[in-house]
C-alpha positions in Angstrom: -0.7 38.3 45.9 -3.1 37.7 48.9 -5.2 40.0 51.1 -2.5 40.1 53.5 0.5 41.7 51.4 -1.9 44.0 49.6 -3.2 45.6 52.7 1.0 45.4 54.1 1.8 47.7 50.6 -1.1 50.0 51.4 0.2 50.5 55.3 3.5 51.2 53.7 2.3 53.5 51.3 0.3 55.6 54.2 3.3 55.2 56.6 5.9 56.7 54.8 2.9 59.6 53.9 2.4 59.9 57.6 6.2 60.2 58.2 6.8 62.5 55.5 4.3 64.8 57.1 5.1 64.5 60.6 8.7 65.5 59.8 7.2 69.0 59.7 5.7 69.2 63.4 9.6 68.1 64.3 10.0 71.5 66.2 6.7 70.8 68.4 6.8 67.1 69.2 10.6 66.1 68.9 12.2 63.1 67.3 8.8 61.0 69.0 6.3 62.0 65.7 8.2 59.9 62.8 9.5 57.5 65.0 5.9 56.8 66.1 4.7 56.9 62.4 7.6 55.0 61.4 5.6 52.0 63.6 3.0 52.0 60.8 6.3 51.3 58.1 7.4 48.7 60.1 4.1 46.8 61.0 3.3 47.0 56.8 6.7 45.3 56.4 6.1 42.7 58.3 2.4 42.1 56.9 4.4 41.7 53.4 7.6 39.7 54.3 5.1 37.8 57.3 6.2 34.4 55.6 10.4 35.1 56.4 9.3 36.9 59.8 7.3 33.7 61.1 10.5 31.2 59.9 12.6 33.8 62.3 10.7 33.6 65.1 10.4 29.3 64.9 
């Protein structure tokens, strides 16, 4: 594994910590908290599968 897909598992990891805990401020921010968390899921995704996003995109 390279630098790149290590550090895309390590965003996942604290993504889906970050929305796991925002779920509880729900009542105070809305829906907005773990859909903005769920950002950081998506941007470590993309740092691990980077190779199939780049042949989607060309």
């Amino acid at each position: 594994m390279n630098k790149r897909k290590i550090w895309g598992v390590i965003l996942v990891i604290f993504g889906l910590i970050m929305v796991g805990g925002s779920m509880g401020s729900v009542e105070q921010y809305g829906i907005v908290a773990p859909i903005s968390m769920a950002l950081i899921v998506i941007a470590g995704l993309a740092m691990i599968f980077w190779d199939r996003v780049r042949m989607w995109f060309s």
